[in-house]
C-alpha positions as CSV (number, residue, x, y, z in Angstrom):
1,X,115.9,181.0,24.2
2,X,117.5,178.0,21.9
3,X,119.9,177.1,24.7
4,X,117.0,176.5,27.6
5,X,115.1,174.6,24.7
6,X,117.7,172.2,24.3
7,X,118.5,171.7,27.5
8,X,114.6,170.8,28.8
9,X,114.3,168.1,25.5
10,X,117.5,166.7,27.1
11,X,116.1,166.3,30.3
12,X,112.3,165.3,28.7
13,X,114.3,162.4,27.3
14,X,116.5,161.5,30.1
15,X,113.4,161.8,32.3
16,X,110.9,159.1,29.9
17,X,113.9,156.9,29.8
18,X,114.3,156.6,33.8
19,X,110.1,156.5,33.9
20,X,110.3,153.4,31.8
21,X,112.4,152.1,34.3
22,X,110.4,152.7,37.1
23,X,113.0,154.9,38.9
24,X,112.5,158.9,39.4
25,X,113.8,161.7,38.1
26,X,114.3,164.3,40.8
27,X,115.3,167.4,38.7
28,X,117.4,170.1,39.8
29,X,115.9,174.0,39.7
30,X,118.2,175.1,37.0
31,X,118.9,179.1,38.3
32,X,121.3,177.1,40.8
33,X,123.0,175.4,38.4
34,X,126.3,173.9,39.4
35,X,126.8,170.7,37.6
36,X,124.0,168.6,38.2
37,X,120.8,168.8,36.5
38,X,118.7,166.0,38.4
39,X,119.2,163.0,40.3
40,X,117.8,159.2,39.5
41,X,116.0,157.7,42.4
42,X,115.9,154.2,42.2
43,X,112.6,152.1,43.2
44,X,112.7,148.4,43.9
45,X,109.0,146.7,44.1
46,X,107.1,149.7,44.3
47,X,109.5,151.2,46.7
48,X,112.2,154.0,47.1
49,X,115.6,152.4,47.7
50,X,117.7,155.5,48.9
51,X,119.8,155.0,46.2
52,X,120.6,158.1,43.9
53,X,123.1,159.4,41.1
54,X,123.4,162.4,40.2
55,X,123.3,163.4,36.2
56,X,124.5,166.0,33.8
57,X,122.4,165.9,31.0
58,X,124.5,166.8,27.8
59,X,122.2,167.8,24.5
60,X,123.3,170.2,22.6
61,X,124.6,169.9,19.3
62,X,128.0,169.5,20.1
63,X,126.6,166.1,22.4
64,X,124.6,164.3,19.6
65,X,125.7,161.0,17.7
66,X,129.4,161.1,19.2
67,X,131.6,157.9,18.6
68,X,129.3,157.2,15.4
């Protein structure tokens, strides 16, 4: 399906952005969907802090190249 597509090259992206940061993408199983699709750990020197956000990845159509 084009929707699930979408949605998993949104999170692909958001997930090899927050690599390159050296922080973790914990996602979340999607058939519980309530909001959230994943939370970014963040790692300090090699280390987990404790420190999470939670995100909504938006990347549909609708999403792309707003304010431009």
């Amino acid at each position: 399906e084009k929707k699930l597509a979408t949605e998993n090259a949104g999170l692909l992206y958001v997930g090899s952005v927050v690599n390159e940061c050296n922080c973790i993408l914990n996602k979340v199983d999607g058939s519980n969907d309530v909001g959230l699709d994943g939370y970014l750990e963040f790692v300090e020197r090699e280390s987990v802090t404790g420190l999470c956000i939670g995100l909504q990845v938006k990347s549909g159509d609708s999403y792309k190249n707003r304010g431009r």
